[in-house]
N, C-alpha and C positions, 0 to 999 in steps of 0.2 A: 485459607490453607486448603489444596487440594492436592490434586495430581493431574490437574488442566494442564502444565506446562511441561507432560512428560515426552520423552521423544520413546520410541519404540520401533526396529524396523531391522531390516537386511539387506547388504549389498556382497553385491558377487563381483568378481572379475575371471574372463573364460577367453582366453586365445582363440581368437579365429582365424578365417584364411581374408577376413575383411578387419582383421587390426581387432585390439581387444575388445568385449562387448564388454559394457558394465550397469547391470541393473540397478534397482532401487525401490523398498517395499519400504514405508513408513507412514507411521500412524503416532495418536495422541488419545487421551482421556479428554479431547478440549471438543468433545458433542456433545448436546443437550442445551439447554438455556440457560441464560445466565444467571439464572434465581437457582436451579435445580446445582449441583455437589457437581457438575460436569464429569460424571466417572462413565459418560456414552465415550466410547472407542470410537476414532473414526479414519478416514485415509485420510495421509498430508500429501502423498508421494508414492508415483507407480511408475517407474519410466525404465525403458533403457537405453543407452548409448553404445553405439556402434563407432568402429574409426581407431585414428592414432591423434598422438600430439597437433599433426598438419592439419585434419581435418577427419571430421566427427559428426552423425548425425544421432538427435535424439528422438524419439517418439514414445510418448507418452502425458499423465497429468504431474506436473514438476512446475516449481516456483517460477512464476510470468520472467521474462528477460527485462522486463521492465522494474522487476524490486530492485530495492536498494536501502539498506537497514539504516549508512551509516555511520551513526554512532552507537554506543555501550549501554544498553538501561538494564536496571532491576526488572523494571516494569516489563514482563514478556508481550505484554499485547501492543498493538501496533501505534506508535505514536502517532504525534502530525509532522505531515511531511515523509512521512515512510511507507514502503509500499510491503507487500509479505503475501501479493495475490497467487493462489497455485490455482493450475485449468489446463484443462488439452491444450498438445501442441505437438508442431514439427517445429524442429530447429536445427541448425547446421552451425558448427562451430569451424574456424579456420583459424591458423597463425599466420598473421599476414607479415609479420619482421621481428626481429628479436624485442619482446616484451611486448609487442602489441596482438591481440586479438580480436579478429572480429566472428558477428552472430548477427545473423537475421534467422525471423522465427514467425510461422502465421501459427495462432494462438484461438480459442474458441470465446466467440465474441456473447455479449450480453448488455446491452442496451438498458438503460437505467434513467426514465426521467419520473419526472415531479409535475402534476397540475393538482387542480382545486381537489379532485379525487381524493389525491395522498400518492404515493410512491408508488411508481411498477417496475416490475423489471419480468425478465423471461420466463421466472419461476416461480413467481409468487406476484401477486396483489392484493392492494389494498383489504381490513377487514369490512365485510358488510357489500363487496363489488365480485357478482356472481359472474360463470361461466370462465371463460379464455381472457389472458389480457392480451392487450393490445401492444405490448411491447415486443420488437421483430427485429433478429438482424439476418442477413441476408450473406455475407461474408465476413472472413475471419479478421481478426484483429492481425494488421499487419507491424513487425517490429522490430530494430534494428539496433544492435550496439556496438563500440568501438571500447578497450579496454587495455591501459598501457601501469603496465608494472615495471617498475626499474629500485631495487635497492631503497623499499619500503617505499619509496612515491605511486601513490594510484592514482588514476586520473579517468573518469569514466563518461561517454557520451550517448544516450540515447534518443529513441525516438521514437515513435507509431503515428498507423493511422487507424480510423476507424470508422464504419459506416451505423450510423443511429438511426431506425425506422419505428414510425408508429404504422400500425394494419389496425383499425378498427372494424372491419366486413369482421362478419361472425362471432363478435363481442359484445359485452356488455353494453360498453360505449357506443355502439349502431342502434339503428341508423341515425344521421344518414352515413355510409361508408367513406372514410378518407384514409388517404396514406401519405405520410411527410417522411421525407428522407432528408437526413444530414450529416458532414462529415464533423469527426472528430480528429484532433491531432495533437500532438506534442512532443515536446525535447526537454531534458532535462541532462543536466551536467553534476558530476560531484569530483571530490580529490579528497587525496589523504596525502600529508605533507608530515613527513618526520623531520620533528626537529631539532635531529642530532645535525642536520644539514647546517647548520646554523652558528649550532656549538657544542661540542660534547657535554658540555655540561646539561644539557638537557635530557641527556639519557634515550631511553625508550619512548620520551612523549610525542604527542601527535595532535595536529591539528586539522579538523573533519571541515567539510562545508558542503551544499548542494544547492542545487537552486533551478527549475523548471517554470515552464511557462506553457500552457496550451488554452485548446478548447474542446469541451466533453470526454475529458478524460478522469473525470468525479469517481469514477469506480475503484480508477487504480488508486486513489486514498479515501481508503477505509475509514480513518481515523477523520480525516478532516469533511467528509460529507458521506452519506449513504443515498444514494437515489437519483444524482444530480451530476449526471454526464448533460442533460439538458432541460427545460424548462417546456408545457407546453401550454397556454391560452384554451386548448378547450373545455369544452363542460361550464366555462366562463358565461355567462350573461349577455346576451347579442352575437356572442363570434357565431358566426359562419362561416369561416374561413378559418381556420385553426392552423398554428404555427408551432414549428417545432423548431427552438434556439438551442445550440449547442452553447455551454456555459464557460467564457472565461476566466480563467483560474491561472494565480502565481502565487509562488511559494518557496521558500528559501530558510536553510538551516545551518547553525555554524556551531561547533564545538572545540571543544579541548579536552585531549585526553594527559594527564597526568598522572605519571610513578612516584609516588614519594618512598617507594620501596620497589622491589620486584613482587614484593607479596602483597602488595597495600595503592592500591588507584583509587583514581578519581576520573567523574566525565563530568564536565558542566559542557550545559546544551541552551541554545534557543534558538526557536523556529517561530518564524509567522507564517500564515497564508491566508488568501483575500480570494473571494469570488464575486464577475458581477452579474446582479440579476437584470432583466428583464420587467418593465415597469410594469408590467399587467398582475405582476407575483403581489403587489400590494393588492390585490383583491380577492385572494385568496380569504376563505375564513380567519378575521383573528382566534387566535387561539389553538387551532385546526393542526394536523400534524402537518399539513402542505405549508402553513404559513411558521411554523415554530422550527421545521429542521430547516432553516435557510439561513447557516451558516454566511457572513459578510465577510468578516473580518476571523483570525484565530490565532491567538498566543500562545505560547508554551516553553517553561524554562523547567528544567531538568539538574539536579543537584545529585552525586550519590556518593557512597564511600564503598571499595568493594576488598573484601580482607580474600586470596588467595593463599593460604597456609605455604601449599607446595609448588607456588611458582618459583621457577628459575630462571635467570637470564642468559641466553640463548643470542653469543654476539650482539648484536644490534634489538634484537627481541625478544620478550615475553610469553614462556612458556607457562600459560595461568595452572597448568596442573587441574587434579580431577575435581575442586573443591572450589567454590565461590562462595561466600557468604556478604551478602550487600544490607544494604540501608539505603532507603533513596526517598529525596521530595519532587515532587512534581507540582506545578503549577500551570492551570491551564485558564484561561477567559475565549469566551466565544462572544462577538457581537453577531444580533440577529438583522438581516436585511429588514426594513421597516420599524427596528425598535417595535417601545410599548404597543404602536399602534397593530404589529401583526403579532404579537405575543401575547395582550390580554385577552382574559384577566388570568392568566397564567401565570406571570410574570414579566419584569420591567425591561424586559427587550436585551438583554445580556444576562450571562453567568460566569462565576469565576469558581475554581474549585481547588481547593488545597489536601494533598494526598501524601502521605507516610505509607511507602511499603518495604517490607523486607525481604527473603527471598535464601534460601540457601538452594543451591546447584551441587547436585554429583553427576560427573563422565565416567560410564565406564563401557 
C-alpha cells in the first residue's frame, strides 16, 4: 500500500499560428527503491506538441513510440511483454487516411549489455567496477509506427533501429582499449478485435494479442530482462578479441477482455517470451549476478476481477467511470539460460512465483 502508482501533472492547450500547441507536465511518487515507502516524486512526462489533426510534431521526455500496454492489469508495474519506456525524443505524427496514422521518432539511445563483470549501461555500473563504463551509444534510437483505428478494431505496427557500442579507452576495463559496435533492431505487431463483430451477444468484449521479434532490443522490456540488449565475451579467460552479440529475443501475448456487467470485468492474459544466449554466457560465474539474470525462457498468466461502481455503457463501449477496485493473480516462472549449473548454489535454475494483488484507482 503506497502512493507509487499516483499520476500527478498538467496539460495546456494554446492556439497558435502553427495549429494547437499542447503540453505536458507529469510526475509520480514511484522514486526511490523498492525496499524504501516510494513517496520520492519524480518526472514521468515533459513534452510539447505542436501541429493539427494532419500533422504534428513533438519534442520532448514522453512514453518511447515503441510502448504498448495491451492489456488491463491490477498490477501497475510493467508486465512481460509490455513496454512503458519514457526518454527524450523528436517525433512527428501524420494522418495518412481515414483511421490510419503514422509516427516516426529518433529517441535518446542507451545501450545496455551483460559480461562476467555484471550489467552496464550509460548510467550506472556494476557494484565494486570503478571510474566511467564502457557502455557507449553514438546515435539515437530510430523508430517507426503505423496505427489503424476503425469502430473499436486496433491494429498496430512497429519498428526501430539501434546502434549498441562498447569504448573501453578511459575505463575501468582498459587496457588494452577496444571498441565493438552492433546493430539492434526490431518489429512488433498487436490488435484489438471487438467482439461485438461477431455477435451482439458479446457486448463490450475484446480480444488483445501482440507478438514481436528482434535483436538488442532487451531494454525496451523491462519486465522480461534488465541489461541484455547484448551479451559481451570480455573480461572472459583468454579472449583477446572481445565480442559484442546483440541478443535474440521473441515474445508474444494474448488476452481477453470480458463484461459480465458494464460495472464488473474480467482480463485473462498469457504471455511467453524466449531469449538466446551466446555460448560463452556458461562461463560466467555460477551464482554471479552475470550468470543468474539470464532470463531463457519466461511465462506469465494473469487472472483479475475489476468492480467499476460507476461505469456506463457508452454505445458500443465502456465508460469505467472515476472508481476501479480490482483483485488480481498473477503467475510468472522464469527459466535460467544454463539451469542449476549457472544458478548455484543459489538456486535450481528456475523460479516460479504466485501473486494476489489488489488495488483501488480514483480519476479525477
Amino acid at each position: 500500500m503506497s502512493a507509487r502508482f499516483s499520476r500527478i501533472g498538467m496539460d495546456t492547450r494554446t492556439a497558435t499560428a502553427w495549429g494547437t500547441l499542447e503540453t505536458r507536465f507529469e510526475g509520480d511518487f514511484g522514486g526511490g527503491t523498492a525496499a524504501s515507502p516510494n513517496a520520492v516524486f519524480r518526472l514521468r512526462q515533459a513534452w510539447g506538441e505542436v501541429g493539427s489533426e494532419q500533422f504534428r510534431v513533438l519534442v520532448g521526455w514522453a512514453n518511447s513510440l515503441w510502448n504498448e500496454g495491451v492489456y488491463e492489469t491490477v498490477n501497475f508495474s510493467t508486465n512481460l511483454n509490455q513496454s512503458f519506456v519514457r526518454q527524450a525524443q523528436v517525433r512527428a505524427t501524420a494522418t495518412l487516411a481515414p483511421g490510419l496514422t503514422g509516427h516516426v521518432s529518433i529517441e535518446m539511445p542507451d545501450t545496455q549489455y551483460t559480461s562476467a563483470a555484471g550489467v552496464f549501461t550509460q548510467i550506472s555500473t556494476p557494484a565494486g567496477f570503478g571510474g566511467l563504463g564502457p557502455s557507449f551509444a553514438s546515435v539515437p534510437d530510430l523508430l517507426g509506427r503505423l496505427e489503424y483505428r476503425n469502430d473499436g478494431l486496433g491494429l498496430d505496427l512497429r519498428g526501430l533501429l539501434r546502434d549498441l557500442t562498447i569504448r573501453t579507452a578511459g575505463t575501468a576495463a582498459a587496457p588494452p582499449a577496444v571498441e565493438r559496435n552492433t546493430a539492434g533492431w526490431g518489429v512488433a505487431g498487436s490488435g484489438r478485435f471487438p467482439m461485438r463483430w461477431l455477435s451482439p451477444a458479446f457486448g463490450p468484449d475484446e480480444l488483445v494479442g501482440m507478438a514481436y521479434y528482434g535483436q538488442g532490443i532487451g531494454r525496451y522490456f523491462g519486465a522480461n530482462t534488465f541489461g541484455q540488449d547484448a551479451l559481451s565475451n570480455i573480461g572472459l579467460p583468454g579472449v583477446v578479441d572481445p565480442s559484442l552479440d546483440a541478443l535474440p529475443t521473441y515474445g508474444a501475448s494474448a488476452g481477453y477482455r470480458r463484461f459480465w456487467t458494464p460495472q464488473l470485468r474480467s482480463n485473462f492474459v498469457y504471455s511467453y517470451a524466449w531469449q538466446q544466449y551466446p555460448s560463452y554466457a556458461q562461463l560466467f560465474v555460477p551464482g554471479s549476478a552475470s550468470a543468474t539474470s539470464l532470463n531463457s525462457t519466461m511465462q506469465q498468466g494473469i487472472v483479475n476481477l475489476i468492480w467499476s461502481p460507476f461505469a456506463e455503457l457508452r454505445g458500443n463501449s465502456v465508460g469505467t467511470g472515476w472508481l476501479d477496485v480490482g483483485l488480481e493473480y498473477v503467475y510468472s516462472h522464469r527459466d535460467v539460460y544454463g539451469g542449476t549449473a549457472a544458478t548455484a548454489p543459489v538456486s535450481t535454475g528456475s523460479g516460479t512465483a504466485n501473486r494476489i494483488l489488489g488495488s483501488a484507482t480514483v480519476r479525477f
